[in-house]
NUKOLMI-642156 format. One record per residue (C-alpha): residue number from 0; residue in one letter; x, z, y. Coordinates in nm, 2 decimals, m for minus. Each point is the difference from the previous one (the first is absolute). Layout:
NUKOLMI-642156
  drenvo  vexti       u       w       v
     NUM      A       X       Z       Y
...
END
This chain:
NUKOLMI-642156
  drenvo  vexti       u       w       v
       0      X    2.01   m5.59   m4.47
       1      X   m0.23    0.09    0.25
       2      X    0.08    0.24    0.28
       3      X   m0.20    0.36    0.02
       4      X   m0.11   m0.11    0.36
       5      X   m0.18   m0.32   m0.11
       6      X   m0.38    0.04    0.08
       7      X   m0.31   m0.20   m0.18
       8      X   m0.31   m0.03    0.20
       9      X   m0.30   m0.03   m0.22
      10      X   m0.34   m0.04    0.17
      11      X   m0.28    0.09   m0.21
      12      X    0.20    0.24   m0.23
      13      X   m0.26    0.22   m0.05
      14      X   m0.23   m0.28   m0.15
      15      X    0.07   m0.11   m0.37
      16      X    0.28   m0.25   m0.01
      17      X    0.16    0.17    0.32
      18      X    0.04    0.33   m0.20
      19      X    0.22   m0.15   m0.27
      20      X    0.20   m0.28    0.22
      21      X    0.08    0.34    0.20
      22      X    0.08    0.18   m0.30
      23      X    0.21   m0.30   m0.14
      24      X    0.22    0.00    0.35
      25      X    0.07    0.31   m0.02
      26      X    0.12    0.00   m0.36
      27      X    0.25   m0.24    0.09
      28      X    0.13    0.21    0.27
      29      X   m0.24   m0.13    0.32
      30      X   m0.08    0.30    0.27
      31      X   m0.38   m0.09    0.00
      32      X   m0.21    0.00    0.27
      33      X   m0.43   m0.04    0.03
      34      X   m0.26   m0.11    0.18
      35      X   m0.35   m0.06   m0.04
      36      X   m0.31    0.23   m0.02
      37      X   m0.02    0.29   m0.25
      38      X    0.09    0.36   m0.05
      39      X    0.36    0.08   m0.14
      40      X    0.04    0.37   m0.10
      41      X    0.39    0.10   m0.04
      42      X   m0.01    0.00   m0.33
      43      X   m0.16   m0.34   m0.08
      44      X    0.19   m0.18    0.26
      45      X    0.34    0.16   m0.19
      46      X   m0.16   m0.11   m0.32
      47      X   m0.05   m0.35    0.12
      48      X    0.38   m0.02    0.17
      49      X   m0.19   m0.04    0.37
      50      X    0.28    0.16    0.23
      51      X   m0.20    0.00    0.29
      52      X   m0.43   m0.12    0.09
      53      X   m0.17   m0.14    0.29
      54      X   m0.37    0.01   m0.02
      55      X   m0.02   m0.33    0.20
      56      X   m0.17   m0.28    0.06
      57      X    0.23   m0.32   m0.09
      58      X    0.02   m0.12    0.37
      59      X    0.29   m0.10    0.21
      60      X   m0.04    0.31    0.24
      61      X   m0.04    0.23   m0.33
      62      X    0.30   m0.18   m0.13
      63      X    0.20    0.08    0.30
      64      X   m0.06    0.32    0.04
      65      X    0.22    0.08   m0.33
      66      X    0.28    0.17    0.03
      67      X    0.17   m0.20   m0.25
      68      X    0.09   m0.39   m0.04
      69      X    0.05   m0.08   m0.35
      70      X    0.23   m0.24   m0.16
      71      X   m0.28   m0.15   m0.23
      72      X   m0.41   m0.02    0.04
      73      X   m0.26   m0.03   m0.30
      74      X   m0.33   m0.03    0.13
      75      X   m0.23    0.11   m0.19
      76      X   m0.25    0.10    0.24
      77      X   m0.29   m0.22    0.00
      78      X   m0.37   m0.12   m0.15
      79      X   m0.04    0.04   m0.37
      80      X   m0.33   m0.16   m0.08
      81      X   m0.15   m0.30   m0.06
      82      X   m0.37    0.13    0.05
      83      X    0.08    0.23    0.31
      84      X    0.16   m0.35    0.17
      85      X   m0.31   m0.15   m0.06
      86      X   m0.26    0.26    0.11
      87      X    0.27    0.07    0.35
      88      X    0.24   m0.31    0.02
      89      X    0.07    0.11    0.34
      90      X    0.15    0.34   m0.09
      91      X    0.17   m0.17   m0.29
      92      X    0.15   m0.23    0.28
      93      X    0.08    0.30    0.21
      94      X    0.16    0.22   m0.32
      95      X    0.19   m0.31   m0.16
      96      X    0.10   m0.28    0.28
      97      X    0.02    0.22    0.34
      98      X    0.20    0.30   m0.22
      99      X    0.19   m0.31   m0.11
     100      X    0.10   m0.11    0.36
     101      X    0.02    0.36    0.15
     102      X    0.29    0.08   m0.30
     103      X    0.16   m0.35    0.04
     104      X    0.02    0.08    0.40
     105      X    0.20    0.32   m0.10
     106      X    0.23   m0.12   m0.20
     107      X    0.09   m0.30    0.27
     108      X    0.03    0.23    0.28
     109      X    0.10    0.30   m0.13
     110      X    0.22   m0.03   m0.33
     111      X    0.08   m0.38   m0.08
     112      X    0.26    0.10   m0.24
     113      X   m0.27    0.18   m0.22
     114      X   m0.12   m0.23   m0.35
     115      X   m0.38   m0.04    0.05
     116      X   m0.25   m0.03   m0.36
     117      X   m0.29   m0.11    0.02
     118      X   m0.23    0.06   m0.35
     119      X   m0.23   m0.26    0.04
     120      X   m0.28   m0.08   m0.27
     121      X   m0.07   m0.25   m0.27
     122      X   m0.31   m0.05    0.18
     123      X    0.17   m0.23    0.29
     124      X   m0.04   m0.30   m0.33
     125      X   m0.38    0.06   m0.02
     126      X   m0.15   m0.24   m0.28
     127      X    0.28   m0.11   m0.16
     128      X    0.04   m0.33   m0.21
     129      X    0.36    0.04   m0.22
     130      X    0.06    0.28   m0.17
     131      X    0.27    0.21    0.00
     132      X   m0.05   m0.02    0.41
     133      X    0.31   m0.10    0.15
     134      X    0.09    0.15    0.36
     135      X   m0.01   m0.41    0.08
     136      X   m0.34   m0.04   m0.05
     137      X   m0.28   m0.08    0.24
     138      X   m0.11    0.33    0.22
     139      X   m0.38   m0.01   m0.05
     140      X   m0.14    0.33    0.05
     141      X   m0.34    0.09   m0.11
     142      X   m0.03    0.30    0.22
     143      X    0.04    0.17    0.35
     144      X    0.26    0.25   m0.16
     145      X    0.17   m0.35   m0.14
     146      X   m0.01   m0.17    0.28
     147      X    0.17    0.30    0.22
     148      X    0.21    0.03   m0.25
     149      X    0.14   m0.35    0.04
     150      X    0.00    0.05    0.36
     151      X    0.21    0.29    0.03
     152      X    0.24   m0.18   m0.21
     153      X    0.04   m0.29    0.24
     154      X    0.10    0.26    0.25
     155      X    0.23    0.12   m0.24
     156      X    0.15   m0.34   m0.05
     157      X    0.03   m0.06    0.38
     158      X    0.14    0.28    0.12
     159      X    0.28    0.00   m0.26
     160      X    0.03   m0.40    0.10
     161      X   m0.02    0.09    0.37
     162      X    0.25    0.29    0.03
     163      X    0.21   m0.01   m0.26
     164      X   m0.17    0.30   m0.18
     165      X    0.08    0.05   m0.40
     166      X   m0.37   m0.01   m0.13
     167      X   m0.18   m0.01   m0.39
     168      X   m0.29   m0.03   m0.08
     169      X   m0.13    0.10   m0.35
     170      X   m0.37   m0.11   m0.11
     171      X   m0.13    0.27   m0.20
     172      X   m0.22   m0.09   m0.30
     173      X   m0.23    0.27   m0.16
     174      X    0.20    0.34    0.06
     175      X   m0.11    0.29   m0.20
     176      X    0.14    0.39   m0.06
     177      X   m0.02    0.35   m0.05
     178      X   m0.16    0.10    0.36
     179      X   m0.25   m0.29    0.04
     180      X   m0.30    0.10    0.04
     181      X   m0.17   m0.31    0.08
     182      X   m0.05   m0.40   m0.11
     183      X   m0.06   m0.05   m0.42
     184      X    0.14    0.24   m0.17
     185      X   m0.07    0.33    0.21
     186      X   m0.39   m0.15    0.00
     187      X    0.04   m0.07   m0.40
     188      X    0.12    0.33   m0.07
     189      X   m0.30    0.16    0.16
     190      X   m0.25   m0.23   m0.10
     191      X    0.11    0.07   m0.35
     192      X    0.06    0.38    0.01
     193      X   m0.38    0.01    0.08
     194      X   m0.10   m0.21   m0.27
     195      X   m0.03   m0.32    0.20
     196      X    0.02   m0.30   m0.18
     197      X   m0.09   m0.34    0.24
     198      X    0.23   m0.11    0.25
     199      X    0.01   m0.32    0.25
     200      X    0.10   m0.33   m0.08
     201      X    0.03   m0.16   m0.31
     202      X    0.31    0.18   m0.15
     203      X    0.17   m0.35   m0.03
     204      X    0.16   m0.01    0.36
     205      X    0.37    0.08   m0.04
     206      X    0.24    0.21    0.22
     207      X    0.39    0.03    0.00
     208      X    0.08    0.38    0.00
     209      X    0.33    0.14    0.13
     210      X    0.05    0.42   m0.03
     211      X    0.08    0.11    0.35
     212      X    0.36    0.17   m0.09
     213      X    0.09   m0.38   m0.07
     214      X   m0.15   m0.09    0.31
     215      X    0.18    0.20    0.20
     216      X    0.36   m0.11   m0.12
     217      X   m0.11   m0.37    0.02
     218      X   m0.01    0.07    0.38
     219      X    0.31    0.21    0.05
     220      X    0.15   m0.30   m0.20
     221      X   m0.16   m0.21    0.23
     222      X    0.16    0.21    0.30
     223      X    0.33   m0.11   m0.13
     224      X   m0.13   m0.37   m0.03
     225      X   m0.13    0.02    0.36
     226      X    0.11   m0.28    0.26
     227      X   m0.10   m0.20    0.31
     228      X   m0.10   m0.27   m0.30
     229      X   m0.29    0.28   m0.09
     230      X   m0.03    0.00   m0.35
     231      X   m0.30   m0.01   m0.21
     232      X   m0.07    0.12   m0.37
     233      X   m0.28    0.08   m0.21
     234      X   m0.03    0.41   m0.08
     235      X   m0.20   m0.03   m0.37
     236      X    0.14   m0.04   m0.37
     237      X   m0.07   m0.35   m0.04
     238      X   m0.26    0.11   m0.27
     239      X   m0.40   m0.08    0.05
     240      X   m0.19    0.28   m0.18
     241      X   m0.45   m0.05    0.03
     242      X   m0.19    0.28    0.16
     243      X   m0.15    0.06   m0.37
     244      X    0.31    0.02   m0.18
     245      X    0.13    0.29    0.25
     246      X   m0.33    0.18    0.02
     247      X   m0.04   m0.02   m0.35
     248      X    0.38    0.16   m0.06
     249      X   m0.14    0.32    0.26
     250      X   m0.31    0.02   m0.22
     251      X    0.28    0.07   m0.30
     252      X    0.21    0.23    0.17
     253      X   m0.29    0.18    0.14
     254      X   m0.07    0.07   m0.32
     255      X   m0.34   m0.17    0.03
     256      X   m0.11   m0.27   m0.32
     257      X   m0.28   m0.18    0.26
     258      X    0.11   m0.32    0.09
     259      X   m0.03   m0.14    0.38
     260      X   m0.30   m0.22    0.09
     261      X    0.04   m0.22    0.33
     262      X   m0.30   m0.14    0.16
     263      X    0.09   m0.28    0.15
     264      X    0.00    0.08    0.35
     265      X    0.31   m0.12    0.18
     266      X    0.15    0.18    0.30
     267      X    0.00   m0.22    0.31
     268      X    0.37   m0.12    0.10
     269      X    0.16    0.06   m0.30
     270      X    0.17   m0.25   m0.20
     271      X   m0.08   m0.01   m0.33
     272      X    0.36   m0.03   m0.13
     273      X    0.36    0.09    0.14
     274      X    0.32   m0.02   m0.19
     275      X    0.33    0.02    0.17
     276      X    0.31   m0.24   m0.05
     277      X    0.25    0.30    0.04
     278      X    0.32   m0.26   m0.07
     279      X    0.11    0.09    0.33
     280      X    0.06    0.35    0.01
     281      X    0.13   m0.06   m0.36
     282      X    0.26   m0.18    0.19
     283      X    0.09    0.30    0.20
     284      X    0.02    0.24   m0.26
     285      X   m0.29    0.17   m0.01
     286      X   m0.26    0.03   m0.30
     287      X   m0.31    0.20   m0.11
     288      X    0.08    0.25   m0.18
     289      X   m0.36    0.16   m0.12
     290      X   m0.21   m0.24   m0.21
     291      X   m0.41   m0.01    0.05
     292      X   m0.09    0.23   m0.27
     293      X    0.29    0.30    0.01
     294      X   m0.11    0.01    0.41
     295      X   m0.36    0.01   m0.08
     296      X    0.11    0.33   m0.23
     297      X    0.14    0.19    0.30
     298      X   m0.28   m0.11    0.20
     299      X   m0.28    0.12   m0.26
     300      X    0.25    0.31   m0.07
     301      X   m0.01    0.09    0.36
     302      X   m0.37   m0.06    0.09
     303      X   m0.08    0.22   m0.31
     304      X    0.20    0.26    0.19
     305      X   m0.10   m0.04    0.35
     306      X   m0.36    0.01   m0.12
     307      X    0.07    0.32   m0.16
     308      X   m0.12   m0.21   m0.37
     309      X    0.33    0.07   m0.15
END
């Protein structure tokens, strides 16, 4: 059982996945503690078990200026987008890889005890050629945000090989939720709440989704998993859905009868298929608990609310 004084550090926890991982924590008993850029109010940060927030930058003199040194560190602080690495790789760079370090630094010098994960991304694979993806196969990304992806995990790998720090890194497939409001499926649901029909590509590419509440307990069981050995595993549900098939499921529960027309046009850097071997975090216990189609109901269900079409 874990002690009342144990502290979680989350970076990012006001972005998407940080939000639940925080909210996860502190379900299980975690005193949890922010950082990142956004604006908590009392309420919200209650709501989302966030004991105390610094509106920081994730750099080692940000880092040290906390009054607190927790006991374990998810870092979910960093770039997000595939398009925004290409159009400013050097700010991706900056937000992924130097946050990387900066955090790493921390945790050497300042609490070595602390369990460090690191939610990497599918993306560090690139094009792959087997499918499901194993976390063996060949690192070939197909984008800036990919390729600093990979890089920060090296770090990750070195440091926990270097100083003995317990490290895990989780490679995050196609992560989805209530609260996203951005990537497919908040574009889809506003595309087709105003009678949009075409979309990009050709509908066939596939993705591997995973809901973000089973995202978050994959790395707190990762936390447990953590060593000097750093551990990888997949974060998806092992199941490759296509673009059309999801879009056309949000048409349904949009209560529109159009059907999606793609156009061909493929987004630069992205893959056109991902699906996740997930046999290793099988092995520790964990397993998705929210299949494709019931998550894409409380997505659709919440958009229509939030958008005030409910």
């Amino acid at each position: 059982m874990r002690r009342v004084t144990d502290i979680a550090l989350v970076t990012g926890a006001y972005g998407s996945i940080g939000r639940h991982v925080a909210i996860a924590l502190s379900h299980k008993g975690w005193t949890v503690h922010g950082v990142g850029h956004g604006s908590w109010g009392v309420e919200e940060q209650r709501a989302w078990g966030v004991e105390r927030w610094a509106e920081n930058d994730v750099s080692l003199a940000a880092l040290r200026s906390l009054d607190t040194r927790p006991d374990i560190v998810v870092h979910c602080a960093g770039s997000g987008s595939v398009g925004a690495s290409i159009s400013d790789p050097y700010l991706d760079f900056r937000r992924t890889v130097s946050a990387t370090a900066d955090l790493l630094e921390f945790v050497r010098s300042e609490c070595p005890q602390a369990t460090l994960v690191y939610p990497s991304s599918a993306a560090v694979y690139g094009i792959a050629e087997q499918f499901p993806i194993r976390e063996d196969a060949p690192l070939r990304p197909a984008s800036p945000y990919g390729a600093h992806k990979r890089l920060a995990e090296e770090l990750v790998r070195d440091y926990a090989r270097l100083f003995k720090l317990n490290t895990a890194i989780v490679r995050l497939f196609s992560i989805y939720g209530e609260g996203f409001r951005k990537q497919l499926l908040w574009d889809a649901c506003r595309r087709i709440s105003a009678d949009e029909t075409e979309f990009f590509g050709t509908g066939l590419e596939t993705r591997d989704w995973l809901h973000v509440s089973d995202a978050a307990e994959l790395m707190i069981c990762a936390a447990d998993n953590a060593g000097p050995h750093c551990p990888v595993v997949n974060g998806g549900s092992g199941v490759a859905v296509t673009v059309a098939d999801v879009v056309g499921e949000l048409f349904d529960l949009m209560g529109k009868n159009d059907r999606p027309v793609f156009c061909g046009t493929e987004r630069h850097g992205d893959p056109r298929d991902y699906q996740a071997d997930i046999s290793r975090a099988v092995v520790w216990g964990w397993q998705p608990s929210i299949d494709w189609r019931a998550g894409l109901s409380r997505y659709a269900t919440w958009f229509r609310k939030e958008c005030g079409l409910a």
